[in-house]
MOPAC internal coordinates of N, CA, C and O (Angstrom, degrees):
PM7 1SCF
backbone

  N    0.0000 0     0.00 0     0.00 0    0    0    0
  C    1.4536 1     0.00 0     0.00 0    1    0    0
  C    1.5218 1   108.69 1     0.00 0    2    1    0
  O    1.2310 1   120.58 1   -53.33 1    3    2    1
  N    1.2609 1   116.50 1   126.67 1    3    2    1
  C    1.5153 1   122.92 1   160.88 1    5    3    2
  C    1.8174 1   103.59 1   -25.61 1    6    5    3
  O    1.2310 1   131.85 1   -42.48 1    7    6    5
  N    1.5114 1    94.73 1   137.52 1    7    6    5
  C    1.5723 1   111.77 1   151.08 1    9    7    6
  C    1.7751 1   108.17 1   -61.79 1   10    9    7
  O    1.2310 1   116.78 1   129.42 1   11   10    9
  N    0.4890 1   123.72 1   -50.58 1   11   10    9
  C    2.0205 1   134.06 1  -147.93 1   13   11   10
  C    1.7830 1    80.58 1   -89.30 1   14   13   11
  O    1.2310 1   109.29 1   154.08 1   15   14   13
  N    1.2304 1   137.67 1   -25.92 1   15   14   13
  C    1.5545 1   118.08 1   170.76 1   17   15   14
  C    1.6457 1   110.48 1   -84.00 1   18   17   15
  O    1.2310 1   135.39 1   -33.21 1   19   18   17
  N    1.6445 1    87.82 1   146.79 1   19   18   17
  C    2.0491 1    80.52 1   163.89 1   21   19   18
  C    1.3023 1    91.03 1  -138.16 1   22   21   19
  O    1.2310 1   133.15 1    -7.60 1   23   22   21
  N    1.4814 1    92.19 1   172.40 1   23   22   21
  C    1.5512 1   128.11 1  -176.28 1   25   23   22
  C    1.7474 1   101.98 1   -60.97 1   26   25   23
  O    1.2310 1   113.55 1   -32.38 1   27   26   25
  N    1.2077 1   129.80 1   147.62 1   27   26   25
  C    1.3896 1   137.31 1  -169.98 1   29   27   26
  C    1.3950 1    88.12 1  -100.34 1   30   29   27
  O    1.2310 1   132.96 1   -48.03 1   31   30   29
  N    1.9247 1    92.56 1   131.97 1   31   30   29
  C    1.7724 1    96.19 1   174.34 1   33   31   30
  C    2.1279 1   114.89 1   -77.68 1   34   33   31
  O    1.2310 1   131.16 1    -2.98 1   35   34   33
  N    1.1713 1    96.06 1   177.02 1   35   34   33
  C    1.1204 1   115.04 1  -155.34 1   37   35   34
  C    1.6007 1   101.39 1   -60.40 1   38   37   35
  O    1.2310 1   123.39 1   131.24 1   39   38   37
  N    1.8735 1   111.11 1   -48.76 1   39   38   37
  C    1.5656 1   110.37 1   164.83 1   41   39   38
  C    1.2335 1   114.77 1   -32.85 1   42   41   39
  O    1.2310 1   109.44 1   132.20 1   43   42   41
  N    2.1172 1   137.41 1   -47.80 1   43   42   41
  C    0.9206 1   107.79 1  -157.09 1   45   43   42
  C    1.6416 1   109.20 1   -98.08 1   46   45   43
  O    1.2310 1   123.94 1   170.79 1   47   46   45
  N    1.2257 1   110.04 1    -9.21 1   47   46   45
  C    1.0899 1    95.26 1   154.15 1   49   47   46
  C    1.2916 1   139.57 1   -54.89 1   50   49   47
  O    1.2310 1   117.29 1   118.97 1   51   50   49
  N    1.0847 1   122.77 1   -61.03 1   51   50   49
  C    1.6304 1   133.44 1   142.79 1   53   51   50
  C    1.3580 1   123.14 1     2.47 1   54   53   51
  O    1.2310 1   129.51 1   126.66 1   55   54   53
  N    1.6239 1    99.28 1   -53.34 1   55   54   53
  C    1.5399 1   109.17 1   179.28 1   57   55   54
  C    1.7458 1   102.56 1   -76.07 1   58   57   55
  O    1.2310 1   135.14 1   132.34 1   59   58   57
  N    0.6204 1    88.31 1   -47.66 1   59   58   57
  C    1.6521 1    99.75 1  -168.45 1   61   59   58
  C    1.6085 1   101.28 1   -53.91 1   62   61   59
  O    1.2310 1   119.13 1   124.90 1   63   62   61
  N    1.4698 1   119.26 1   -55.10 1   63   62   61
  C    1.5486 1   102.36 1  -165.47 1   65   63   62
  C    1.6679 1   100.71 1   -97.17 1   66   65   63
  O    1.2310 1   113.72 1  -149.98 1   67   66   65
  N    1.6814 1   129.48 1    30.02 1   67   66   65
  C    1.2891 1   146.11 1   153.61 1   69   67   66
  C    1.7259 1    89.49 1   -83.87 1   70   69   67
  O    1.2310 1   119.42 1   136.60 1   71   70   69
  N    1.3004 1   118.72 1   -43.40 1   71   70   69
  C    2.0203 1    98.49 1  -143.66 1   73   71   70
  C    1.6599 1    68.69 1  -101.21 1   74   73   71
  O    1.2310 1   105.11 1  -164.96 1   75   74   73
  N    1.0206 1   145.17 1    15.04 1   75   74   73
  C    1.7649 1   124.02 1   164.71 1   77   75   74
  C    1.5242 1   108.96 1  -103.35 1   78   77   75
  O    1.2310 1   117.60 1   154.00 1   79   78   77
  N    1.0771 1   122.17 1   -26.00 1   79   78   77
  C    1.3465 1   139.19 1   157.13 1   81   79   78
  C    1.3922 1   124.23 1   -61.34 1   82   81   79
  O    1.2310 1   118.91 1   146.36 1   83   82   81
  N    1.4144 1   119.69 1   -33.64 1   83   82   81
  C    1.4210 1   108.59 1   173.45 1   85   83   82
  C    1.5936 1   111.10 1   -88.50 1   86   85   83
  O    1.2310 1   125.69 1   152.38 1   87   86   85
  N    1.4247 1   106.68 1   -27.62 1   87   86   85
  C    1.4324 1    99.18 1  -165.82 1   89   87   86
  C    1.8248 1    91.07 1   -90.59 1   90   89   87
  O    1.2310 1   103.18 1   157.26 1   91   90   89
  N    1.0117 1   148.50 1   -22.74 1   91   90   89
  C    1.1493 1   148.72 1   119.24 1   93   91   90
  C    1.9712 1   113.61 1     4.74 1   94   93   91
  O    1.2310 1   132.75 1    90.95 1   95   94   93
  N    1.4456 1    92.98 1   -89.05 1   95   94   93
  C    1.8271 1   104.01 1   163.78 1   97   95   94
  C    1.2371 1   119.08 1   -52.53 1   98   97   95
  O    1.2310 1   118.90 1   166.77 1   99   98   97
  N    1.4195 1   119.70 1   -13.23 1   99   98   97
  C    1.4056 1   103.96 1  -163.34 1  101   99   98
  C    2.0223 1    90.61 1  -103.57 1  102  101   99
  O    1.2310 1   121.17 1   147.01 1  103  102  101
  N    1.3417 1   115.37 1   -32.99 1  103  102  101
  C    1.4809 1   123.09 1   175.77 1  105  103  102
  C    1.9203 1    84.82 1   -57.95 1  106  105  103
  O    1.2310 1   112.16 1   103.97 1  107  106  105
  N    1.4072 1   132.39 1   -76.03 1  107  106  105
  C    1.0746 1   113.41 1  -158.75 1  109  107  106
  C    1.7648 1   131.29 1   -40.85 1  110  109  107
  O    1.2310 1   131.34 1   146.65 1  111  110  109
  N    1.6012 1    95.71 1   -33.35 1  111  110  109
  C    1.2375 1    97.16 1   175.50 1  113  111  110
  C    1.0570 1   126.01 1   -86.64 1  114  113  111
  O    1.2310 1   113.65 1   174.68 1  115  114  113
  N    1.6609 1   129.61 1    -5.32 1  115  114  113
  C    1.4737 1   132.57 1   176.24 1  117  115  114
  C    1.1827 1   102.40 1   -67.86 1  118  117  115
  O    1.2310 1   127.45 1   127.07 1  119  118  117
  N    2.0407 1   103.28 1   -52.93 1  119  118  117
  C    1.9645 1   103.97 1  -173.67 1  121  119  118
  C    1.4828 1   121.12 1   -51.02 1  122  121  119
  O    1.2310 1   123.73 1   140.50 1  123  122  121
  N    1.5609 1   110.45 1   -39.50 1  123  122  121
  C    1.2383 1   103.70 1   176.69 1  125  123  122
  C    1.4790 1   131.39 1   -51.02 1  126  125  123
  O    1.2310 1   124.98 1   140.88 1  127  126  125
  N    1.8563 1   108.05 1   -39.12 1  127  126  125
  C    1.1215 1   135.96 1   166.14 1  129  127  126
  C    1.4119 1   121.79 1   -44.51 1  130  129  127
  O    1.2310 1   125.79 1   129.12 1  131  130  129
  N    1.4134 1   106.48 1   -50.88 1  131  130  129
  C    1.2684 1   105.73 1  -172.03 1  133  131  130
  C    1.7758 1   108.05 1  -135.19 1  134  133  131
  O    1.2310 1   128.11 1    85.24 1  135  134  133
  N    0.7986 1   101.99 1   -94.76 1  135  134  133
  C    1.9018 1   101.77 1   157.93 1  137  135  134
  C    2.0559 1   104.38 1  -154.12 1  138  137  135
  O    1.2310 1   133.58 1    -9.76 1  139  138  137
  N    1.6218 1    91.36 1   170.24 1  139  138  137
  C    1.4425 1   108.30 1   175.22 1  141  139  138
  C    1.3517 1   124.79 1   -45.59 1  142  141  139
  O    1.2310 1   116.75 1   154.24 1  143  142  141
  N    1.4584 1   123.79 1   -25.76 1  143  142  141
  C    1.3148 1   126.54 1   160.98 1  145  143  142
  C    1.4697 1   123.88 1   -77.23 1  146  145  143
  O    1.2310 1   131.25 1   128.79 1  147  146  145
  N    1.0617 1    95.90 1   -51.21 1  147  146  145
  C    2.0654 1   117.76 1   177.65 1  149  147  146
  C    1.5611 1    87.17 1   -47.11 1  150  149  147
  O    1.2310 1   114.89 1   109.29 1  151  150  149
  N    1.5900 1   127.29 1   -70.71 1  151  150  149
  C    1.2800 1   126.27 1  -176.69 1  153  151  150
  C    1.6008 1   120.95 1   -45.11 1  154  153  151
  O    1.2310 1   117.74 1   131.24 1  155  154  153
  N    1.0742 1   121.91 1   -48.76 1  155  154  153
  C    1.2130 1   114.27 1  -179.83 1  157  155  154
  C    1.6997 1   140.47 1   -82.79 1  158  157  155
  O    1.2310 1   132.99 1   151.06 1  159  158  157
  N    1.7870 1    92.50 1   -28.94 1  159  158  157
  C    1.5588 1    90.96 1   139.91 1  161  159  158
  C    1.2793 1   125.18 1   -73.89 1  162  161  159
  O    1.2310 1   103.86 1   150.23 1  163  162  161
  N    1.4723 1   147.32 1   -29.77 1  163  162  161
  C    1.0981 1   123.57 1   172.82 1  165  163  162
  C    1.1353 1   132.33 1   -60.44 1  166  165  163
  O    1.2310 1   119.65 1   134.06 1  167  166  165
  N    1.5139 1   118.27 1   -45.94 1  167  166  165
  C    1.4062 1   137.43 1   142.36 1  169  167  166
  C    1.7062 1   127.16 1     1.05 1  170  169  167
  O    1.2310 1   129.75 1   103.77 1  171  170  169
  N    1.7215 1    98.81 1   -76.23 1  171  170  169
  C    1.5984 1   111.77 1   149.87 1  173  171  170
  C    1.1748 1   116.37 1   -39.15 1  174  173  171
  O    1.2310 1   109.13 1   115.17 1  175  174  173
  N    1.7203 1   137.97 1   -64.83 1  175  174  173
  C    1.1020 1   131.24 1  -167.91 1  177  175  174
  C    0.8421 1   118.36 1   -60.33 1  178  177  175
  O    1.2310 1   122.24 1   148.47 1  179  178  177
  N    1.3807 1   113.32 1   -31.53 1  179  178  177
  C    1.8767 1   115.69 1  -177.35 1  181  179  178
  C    1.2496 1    94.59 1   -80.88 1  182  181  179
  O    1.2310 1   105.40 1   155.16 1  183  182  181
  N    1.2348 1   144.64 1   -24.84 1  183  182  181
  C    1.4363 1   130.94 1  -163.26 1  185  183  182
  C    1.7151 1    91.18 1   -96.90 1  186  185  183
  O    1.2310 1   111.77 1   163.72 1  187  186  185
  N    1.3606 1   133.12 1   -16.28 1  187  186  185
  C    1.0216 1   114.74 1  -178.39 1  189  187  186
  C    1.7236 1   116.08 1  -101.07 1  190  189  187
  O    1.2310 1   123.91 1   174.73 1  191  190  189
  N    1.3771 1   110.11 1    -5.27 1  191  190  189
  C    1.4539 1   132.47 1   153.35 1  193  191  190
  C    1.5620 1   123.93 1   -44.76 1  194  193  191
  O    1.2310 1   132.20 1   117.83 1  195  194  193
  N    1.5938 1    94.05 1   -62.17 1  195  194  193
  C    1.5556 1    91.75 1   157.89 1  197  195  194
  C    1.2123 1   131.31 1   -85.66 1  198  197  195
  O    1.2310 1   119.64 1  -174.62 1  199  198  197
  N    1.3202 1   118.29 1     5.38 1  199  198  197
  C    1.5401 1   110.39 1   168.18 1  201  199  198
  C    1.5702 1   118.14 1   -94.79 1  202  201  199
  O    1.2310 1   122.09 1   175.25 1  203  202  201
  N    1.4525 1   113.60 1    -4.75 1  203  202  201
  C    1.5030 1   111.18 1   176.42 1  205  203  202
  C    1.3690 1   108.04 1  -116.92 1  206  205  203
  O    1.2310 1   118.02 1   155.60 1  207  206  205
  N    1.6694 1   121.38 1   -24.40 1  207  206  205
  C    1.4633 1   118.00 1  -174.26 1  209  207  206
  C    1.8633 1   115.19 1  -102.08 1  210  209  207
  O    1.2310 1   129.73 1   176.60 1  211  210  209
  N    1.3643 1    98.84 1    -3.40 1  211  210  209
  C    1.6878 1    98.21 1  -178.85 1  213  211  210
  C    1.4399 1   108.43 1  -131.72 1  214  213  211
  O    1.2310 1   124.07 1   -63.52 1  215  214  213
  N    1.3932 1   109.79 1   116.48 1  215  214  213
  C    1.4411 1   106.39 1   176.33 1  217  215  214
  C    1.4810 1   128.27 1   -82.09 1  218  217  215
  O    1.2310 1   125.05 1  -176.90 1  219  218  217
  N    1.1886 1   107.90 1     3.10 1  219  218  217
  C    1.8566 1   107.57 1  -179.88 1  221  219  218
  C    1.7856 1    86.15 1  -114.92 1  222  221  219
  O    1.2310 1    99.84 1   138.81 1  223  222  221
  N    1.0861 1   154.03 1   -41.19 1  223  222  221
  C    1.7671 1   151.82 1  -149.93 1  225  223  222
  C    1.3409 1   105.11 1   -39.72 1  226  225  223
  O    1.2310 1   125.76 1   155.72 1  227  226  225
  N    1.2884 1   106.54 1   -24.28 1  227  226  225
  C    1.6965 1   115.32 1  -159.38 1  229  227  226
  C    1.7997 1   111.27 1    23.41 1  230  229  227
  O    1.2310 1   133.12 1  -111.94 1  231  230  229
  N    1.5860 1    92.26 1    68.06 1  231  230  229
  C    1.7919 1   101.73 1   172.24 1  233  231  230
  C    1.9403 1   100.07 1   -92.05 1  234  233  231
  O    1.2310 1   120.37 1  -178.59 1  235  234  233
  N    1.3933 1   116.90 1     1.41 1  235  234  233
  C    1.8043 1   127.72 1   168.67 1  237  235  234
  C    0.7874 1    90.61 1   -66.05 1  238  237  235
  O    1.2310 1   111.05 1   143.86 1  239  238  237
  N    1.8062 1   134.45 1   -36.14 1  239  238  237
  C    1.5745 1   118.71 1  -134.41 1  241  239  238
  C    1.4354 1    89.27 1   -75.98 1  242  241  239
  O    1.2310 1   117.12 1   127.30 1  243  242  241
  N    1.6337 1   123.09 1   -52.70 1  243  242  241
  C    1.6759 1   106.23 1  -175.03 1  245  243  242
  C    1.4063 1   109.27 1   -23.08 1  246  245  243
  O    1.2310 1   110.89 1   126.25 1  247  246  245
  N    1.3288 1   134.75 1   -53.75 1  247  246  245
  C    1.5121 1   120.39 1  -147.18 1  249  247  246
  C    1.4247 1    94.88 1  -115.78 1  250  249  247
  O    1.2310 1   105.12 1   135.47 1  251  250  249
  N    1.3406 1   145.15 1   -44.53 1  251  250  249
  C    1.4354 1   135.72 1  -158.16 1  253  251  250
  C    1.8404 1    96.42 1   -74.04 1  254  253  251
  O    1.2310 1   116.49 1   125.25 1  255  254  253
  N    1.4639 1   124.27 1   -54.75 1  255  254  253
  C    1.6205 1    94.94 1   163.87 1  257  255  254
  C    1.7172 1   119.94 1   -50.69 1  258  257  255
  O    1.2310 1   103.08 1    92.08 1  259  258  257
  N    0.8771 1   148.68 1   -87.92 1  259  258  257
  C    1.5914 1   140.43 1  -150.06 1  261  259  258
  C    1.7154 1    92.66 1   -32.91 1  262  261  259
  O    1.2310 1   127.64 1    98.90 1  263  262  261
  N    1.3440 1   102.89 1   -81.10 1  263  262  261
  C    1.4749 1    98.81 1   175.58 1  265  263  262
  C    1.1749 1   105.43 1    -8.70 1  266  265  263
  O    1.2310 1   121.41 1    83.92 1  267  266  265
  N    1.7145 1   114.90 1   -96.08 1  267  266  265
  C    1.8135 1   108.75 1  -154.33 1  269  267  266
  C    1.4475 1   103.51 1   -64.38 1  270  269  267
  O    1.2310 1   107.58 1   168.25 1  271  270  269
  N    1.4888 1   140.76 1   -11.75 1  271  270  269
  C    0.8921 1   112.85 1   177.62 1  273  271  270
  C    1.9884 1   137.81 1   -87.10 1  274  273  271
  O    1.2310 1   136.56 1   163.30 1  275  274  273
  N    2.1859 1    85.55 1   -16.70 1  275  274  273
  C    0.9655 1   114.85 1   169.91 1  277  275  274
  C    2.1259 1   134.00 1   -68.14 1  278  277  275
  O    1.2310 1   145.98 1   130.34 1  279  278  277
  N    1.3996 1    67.07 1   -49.66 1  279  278  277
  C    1.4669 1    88.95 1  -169.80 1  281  279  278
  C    2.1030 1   113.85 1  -126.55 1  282  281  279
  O    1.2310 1   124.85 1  -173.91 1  283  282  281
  N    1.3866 1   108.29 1     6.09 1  283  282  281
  C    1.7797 1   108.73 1   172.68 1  285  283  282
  C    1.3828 1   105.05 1    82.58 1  286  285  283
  O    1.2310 1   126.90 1   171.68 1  287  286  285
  N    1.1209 1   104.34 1    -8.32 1  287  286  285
  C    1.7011 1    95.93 1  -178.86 1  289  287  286
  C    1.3468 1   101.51 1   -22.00 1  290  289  287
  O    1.2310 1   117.82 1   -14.70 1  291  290  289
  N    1.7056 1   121.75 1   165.30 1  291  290  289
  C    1.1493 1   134.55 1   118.55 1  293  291  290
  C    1.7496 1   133.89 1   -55.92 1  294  293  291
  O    1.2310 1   122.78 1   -34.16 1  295  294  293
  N    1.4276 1   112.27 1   145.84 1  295  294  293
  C    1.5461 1    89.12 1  -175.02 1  297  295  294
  C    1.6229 1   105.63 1   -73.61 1  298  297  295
  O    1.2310 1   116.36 1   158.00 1  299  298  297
  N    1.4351 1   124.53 1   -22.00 1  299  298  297
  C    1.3832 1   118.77 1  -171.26 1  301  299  298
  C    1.6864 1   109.69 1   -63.93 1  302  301  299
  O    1.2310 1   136.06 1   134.90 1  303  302  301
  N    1.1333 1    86.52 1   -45.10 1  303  302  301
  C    1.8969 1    89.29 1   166.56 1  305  303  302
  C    1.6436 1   114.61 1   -55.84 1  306  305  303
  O    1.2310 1   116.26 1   124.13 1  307  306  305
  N    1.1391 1   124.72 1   -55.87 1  307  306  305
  C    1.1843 1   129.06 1   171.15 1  309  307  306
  C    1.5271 1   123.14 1   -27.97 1  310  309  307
  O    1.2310 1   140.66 1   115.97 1  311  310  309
  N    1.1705 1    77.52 1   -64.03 1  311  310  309
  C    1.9728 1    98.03 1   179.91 1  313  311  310
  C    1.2728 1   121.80 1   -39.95 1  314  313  311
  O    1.2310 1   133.19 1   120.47 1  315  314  313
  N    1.6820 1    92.11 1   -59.53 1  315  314  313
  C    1.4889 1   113.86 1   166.26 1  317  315  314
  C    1.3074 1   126.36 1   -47.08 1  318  317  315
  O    1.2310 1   116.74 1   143.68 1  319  318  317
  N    1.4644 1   123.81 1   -36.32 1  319  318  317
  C    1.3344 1   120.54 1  -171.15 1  321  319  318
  C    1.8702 1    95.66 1  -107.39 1  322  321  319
  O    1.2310 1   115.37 1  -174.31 1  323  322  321
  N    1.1758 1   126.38 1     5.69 1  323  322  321
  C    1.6860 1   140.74 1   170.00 1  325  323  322
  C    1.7339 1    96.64 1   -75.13 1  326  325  323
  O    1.2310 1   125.38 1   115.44 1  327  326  325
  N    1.3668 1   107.27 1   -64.56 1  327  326  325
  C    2.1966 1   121.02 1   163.87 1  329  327  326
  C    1.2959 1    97.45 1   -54.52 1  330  329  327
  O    1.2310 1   106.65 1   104.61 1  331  330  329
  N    1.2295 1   142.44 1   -75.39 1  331  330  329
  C    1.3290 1   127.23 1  -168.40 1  333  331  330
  C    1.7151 1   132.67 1   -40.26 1  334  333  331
  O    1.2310 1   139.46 1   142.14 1  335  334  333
  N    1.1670 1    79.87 1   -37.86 1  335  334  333
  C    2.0791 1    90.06 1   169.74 1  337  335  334
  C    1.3452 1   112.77 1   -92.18 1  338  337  335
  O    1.2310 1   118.77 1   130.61 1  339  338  337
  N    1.2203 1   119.96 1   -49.39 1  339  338  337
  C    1.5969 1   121.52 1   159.32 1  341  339  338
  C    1.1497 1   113.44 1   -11.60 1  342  341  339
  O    1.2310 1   121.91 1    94.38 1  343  342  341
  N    1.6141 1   113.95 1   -85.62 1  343  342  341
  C    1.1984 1   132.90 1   164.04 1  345  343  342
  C    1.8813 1   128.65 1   -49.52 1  346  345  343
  O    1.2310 1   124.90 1   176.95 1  347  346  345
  N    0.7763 1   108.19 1    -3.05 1  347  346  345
  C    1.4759 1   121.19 1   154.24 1  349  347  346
  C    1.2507 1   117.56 1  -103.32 1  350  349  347
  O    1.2310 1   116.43 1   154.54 1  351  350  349
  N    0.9435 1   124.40 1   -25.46 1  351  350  349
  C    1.6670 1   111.58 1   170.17 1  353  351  350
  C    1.1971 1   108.24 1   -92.29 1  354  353  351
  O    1.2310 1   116.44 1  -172.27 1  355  354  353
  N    1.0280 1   124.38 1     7.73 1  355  354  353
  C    1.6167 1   103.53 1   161.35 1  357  355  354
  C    1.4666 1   109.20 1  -118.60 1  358  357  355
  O    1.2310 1   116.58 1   166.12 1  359  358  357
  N    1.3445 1   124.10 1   -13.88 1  359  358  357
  C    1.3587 1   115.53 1   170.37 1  361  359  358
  C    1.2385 1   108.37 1   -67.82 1  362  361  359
  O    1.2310 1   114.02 1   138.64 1  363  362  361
  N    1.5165 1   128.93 1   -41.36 1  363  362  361
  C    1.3432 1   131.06 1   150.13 1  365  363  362
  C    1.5545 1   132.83 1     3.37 1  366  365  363
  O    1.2310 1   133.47 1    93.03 1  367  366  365
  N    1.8362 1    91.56 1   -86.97 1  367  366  365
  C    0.8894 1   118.65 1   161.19 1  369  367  366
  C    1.1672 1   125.26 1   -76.64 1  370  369  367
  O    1.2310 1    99.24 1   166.03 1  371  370  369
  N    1.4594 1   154.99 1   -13.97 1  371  370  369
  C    1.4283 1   127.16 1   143.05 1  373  371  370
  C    1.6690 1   116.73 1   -58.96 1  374  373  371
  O    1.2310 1   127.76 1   144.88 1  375  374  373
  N    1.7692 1   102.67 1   -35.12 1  375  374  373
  C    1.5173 1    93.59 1   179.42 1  377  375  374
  C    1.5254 1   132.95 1   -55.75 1  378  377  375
  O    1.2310 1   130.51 1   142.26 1  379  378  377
  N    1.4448 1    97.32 1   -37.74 1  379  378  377
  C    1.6639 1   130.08 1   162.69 1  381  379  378
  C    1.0391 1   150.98 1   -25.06 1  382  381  379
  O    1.2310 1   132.57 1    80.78 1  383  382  381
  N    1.2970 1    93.33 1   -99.22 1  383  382  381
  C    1.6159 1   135.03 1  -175.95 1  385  383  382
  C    1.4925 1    94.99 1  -135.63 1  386  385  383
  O    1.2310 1   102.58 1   -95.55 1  387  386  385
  N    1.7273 1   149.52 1    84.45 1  387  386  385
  C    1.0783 1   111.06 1   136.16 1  389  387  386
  C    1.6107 1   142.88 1   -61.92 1  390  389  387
  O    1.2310 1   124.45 1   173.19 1  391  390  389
  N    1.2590 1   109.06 1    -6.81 1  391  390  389
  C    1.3519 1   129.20 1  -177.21 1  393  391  390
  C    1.4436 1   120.71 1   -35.59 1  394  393  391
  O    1.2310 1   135.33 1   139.70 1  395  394  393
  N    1.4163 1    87.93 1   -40.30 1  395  394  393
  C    2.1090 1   118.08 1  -168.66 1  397  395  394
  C    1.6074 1    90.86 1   -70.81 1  398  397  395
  O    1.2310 1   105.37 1   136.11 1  399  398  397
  N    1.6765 1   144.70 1   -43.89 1  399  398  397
  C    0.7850 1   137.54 1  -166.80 1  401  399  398
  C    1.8840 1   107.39 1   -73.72 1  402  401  399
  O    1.2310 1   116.34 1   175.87 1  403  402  401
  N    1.1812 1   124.56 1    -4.13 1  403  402  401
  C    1.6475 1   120.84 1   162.26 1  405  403  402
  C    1.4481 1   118.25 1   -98.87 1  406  405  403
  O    1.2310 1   118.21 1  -156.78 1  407  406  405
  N    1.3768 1   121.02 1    23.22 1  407  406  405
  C    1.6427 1   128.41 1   173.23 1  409  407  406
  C    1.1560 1   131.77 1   -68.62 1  410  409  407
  O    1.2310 1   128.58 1   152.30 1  411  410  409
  N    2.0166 1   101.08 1   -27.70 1  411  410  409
  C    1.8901 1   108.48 1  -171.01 1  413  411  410
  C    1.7540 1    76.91 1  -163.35 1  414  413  411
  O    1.2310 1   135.89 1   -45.76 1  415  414  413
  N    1.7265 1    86.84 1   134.24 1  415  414  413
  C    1.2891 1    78.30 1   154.55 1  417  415  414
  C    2.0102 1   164.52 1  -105.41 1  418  417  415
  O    1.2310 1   140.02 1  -124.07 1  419  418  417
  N    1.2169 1    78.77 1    55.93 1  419  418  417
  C    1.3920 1   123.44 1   162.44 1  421  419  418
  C    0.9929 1   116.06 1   -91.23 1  422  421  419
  O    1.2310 1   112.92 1   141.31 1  423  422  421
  N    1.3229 1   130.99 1   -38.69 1  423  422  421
  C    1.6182 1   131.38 1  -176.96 1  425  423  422
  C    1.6406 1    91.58 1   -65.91 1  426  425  423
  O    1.2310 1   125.32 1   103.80 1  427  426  425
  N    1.5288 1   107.39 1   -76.20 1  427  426  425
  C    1.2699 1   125.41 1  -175.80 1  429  427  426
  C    1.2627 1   107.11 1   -14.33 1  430  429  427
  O    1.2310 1   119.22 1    98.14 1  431  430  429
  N    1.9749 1   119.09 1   -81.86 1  431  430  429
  C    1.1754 1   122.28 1   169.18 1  433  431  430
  C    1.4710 1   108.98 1   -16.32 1  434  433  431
  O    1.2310 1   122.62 1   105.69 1  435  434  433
  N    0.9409 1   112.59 1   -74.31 1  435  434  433
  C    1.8565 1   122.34 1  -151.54 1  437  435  434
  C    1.9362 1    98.82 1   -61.96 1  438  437  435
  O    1.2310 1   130.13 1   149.32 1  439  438  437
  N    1.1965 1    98.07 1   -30.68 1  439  438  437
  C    1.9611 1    93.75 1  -171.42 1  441  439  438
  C    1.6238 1    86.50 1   -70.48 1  442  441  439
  O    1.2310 1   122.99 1   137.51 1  443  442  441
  N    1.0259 1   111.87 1   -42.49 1  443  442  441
  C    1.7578 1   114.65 1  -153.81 1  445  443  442
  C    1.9260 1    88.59 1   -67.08 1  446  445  443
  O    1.2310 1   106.98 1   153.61 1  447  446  445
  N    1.1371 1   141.85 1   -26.39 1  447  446  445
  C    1.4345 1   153.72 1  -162.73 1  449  447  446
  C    1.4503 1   105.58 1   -82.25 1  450  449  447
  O    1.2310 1   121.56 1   136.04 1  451  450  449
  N    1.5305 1   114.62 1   -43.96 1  451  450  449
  C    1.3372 1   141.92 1  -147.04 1  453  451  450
  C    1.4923 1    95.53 1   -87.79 1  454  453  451
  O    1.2310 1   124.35 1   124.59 1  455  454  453
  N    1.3287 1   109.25 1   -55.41 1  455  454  453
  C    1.4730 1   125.29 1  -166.82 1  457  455  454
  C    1.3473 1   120.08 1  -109.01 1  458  457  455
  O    1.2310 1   121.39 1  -171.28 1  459  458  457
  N    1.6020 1   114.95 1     8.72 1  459  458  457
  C    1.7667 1   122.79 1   163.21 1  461  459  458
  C    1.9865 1    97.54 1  -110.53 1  462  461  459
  O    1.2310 1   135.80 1   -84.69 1  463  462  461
  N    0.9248 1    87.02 1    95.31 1  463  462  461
  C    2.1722 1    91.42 1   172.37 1  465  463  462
  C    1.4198 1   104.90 1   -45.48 1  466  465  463
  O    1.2310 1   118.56 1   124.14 1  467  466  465
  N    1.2636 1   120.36 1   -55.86 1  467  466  465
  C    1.5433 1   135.72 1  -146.09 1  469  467  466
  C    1.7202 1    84.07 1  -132.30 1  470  469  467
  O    1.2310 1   127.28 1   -60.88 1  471  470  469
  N    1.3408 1   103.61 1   119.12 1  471  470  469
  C    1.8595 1   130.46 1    17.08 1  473  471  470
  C    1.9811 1    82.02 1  -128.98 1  474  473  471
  O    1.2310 1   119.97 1  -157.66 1  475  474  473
  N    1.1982 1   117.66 1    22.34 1  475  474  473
  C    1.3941 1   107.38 1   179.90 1  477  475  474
  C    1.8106 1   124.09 1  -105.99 1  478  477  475
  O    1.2310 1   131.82 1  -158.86 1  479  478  477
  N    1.7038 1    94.77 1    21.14 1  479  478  477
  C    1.3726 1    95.18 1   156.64 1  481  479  478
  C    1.4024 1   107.31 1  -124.55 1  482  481  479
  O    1.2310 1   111.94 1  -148.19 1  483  482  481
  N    1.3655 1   132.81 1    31.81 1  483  482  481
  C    1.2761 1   133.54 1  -179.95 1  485  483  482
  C    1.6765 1    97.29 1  -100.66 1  486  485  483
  O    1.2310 1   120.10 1   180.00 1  487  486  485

């Protein structure tokens, strides 16, 4: 292991297996809701909701820690490939299935965000 890396303190761990756990809990309770698919795309969307519409949520953090902790990433790289899937799952899914985007309304919100340019990407 690199000198210039360190070991992640114990808080972020903490955080980390809290935000895998909720979005975790939160897939369990969609499937129940609706079914195992319905749950897990919605799930994504919401997890990809906060990765393009909230800048403090840290919904990246699922993937930009393992990364740097896995493999050294940089976080700017991280980020980047955190937007890159984001943004594929919903082009996806609008290309798709928009259907999945009327499940919670949060999804809703976010399709209605996604697919009005003006004035809700300013």
């Amino acid at each position: 292991m690199d000198k210039n890396m360190h070991r992640p303190g114990t808080q972020v761990l903490v955080k980390f297996v809290l935000l895998c756990a909720l979005l975790v809990g939160y897939f369990l309770y969609l499937s129940i809701r609706f079914d195992a698919a319905t749950g897990g795309v919605a799930a994504a969307l919401t997890w990809s909701f906060f990765a393009l519409c909230t800048p403090l949520a840290d919904a990246g953090f699922l993937l930009d820690f393992p990364l740097r902790l896995l493999f050294g990433i940089r976080m700017v790289h991280s980020e980047i490939a955190v937007w890159m899937i984001a943004v594929t799952i919903n082009l996806l899914t609008l290309i798709f299935a928009p259907i999945y985007y009327q499940t919670t309304l949060l999804t809703r919100v976010f399709e209605e965000i996604l697919t009005t340019p003006w004035p809700y990407w300013g």
